[in-house]
C-alpha positions as CSV (number, residue, x, y, z in Angstrom):
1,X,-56.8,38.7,7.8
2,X,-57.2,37.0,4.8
3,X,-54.7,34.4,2.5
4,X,-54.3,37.2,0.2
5,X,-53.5,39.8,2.7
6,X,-51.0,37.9,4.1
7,X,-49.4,36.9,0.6
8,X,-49.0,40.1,0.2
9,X,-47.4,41.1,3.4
10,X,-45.0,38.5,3.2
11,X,-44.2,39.6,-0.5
12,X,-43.3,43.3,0.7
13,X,-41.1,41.7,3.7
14,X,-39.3,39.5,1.3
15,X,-38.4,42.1,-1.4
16,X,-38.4,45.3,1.2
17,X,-34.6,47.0,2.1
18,X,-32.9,47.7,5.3
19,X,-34.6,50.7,5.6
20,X,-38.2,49.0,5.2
21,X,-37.3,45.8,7.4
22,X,-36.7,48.4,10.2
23,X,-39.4,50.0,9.6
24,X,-41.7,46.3,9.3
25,X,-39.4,44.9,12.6
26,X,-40.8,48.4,14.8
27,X,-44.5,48.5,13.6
28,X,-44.4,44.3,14.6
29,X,-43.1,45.1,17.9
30,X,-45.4,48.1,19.0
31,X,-48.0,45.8,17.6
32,X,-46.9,42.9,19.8
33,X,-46.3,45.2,22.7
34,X,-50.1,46.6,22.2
35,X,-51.3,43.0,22.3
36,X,-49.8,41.7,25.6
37,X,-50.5,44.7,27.3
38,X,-54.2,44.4,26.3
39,X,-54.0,40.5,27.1
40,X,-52.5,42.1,30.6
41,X,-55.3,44.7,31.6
42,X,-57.8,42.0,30.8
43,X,-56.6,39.5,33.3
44,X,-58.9,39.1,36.3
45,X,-58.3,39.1,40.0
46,X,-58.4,35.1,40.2
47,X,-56.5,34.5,36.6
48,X,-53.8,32.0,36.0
49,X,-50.9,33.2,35.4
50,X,-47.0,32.2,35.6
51,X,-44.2,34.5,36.4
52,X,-42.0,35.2,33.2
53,X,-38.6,35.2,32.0
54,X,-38.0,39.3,32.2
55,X,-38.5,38.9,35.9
56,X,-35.7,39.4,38.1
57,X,-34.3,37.6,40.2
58,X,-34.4,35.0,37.3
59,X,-34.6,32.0,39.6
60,X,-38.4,32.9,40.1
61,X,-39.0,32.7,36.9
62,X,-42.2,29.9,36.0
63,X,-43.5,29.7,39.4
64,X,-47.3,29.5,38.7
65,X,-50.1,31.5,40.4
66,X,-53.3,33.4,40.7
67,X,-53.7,37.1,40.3
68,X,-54.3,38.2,43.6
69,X,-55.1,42.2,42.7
70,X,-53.5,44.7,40.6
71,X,-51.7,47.5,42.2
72,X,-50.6,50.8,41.6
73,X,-47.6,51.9,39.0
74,X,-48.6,48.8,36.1
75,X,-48.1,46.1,39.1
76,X,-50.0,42.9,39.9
77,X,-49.9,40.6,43.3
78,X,-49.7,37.1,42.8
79,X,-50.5,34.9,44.7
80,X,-47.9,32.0,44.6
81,X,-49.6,28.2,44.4
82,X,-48.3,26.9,47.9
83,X,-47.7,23.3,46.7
84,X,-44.9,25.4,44.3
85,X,-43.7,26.7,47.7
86,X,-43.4,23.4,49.1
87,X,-41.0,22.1,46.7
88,X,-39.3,25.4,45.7
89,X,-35.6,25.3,46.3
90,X,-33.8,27.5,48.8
91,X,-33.5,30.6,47.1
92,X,-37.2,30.8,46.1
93,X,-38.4,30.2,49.5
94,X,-36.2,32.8,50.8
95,X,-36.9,35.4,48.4
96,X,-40.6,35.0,49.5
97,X,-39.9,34.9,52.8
98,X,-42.5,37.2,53.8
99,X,-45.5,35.4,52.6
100,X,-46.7,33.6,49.4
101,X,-47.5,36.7,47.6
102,X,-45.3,38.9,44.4
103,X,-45.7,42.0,43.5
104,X,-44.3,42.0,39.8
105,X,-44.4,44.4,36.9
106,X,-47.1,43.7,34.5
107,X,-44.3,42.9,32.0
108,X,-43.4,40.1,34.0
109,X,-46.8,37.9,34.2
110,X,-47.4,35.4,31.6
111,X,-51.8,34.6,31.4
112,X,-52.0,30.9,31.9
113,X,-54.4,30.0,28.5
């Protein structure tokens, strides 16, 4: 995109009504939406990657991994760093009690740049 192309984006949002901003707010976030899902599929079994903030419980939110391998229904397994583990506080370590591995939405996993 050029300096030009963006002056004159930013012109139309400055001088665009209620009606327009809507319009401007929904095309940014499908746009935004498009992007992390295509920054999603491209992820890698072996990829960095930290849990994110839309994840519930919240507490688990930031822990730091690997991708593990994708699963069905827009789902990845991550694999949990075990030093993290190690000095996670209660709830964390009981919330993956069963092992060292998530399986979180898509929505949820943050690529590690």
């Amino acid at each position: 995109m050029t300096l030009d192309t963006t002056d004159r984006i930013l012109t139309a949002i400055a001088t665009a009504d209620a009606a327009q901003l809507a319009q401007i707010r929904q095309a940014i976030e499908h746009r935004t939406t498009a992007l992390q899902q295509e920054r999603i599929n491209a992820l890698p079994v072996g990829a960095r990657v930290v849990i994110g903030n839309e994840v519930r419980p919240r507490y688990i939110s930031g822990l730091p991994g690997t991708v593990h391998s994708r699963l069905r229904g827009k789902r990845i397994r991550v694999e949990i760093d075990l030093e993290t583990l190690q000095h996670a506080d209660e709830r964390v370590r009981k919330f993956l009690r069963e092992g060292k591995f998530l399986d979180t939405p898509e929505a949820c996993i943050v690529p590690v740049a």
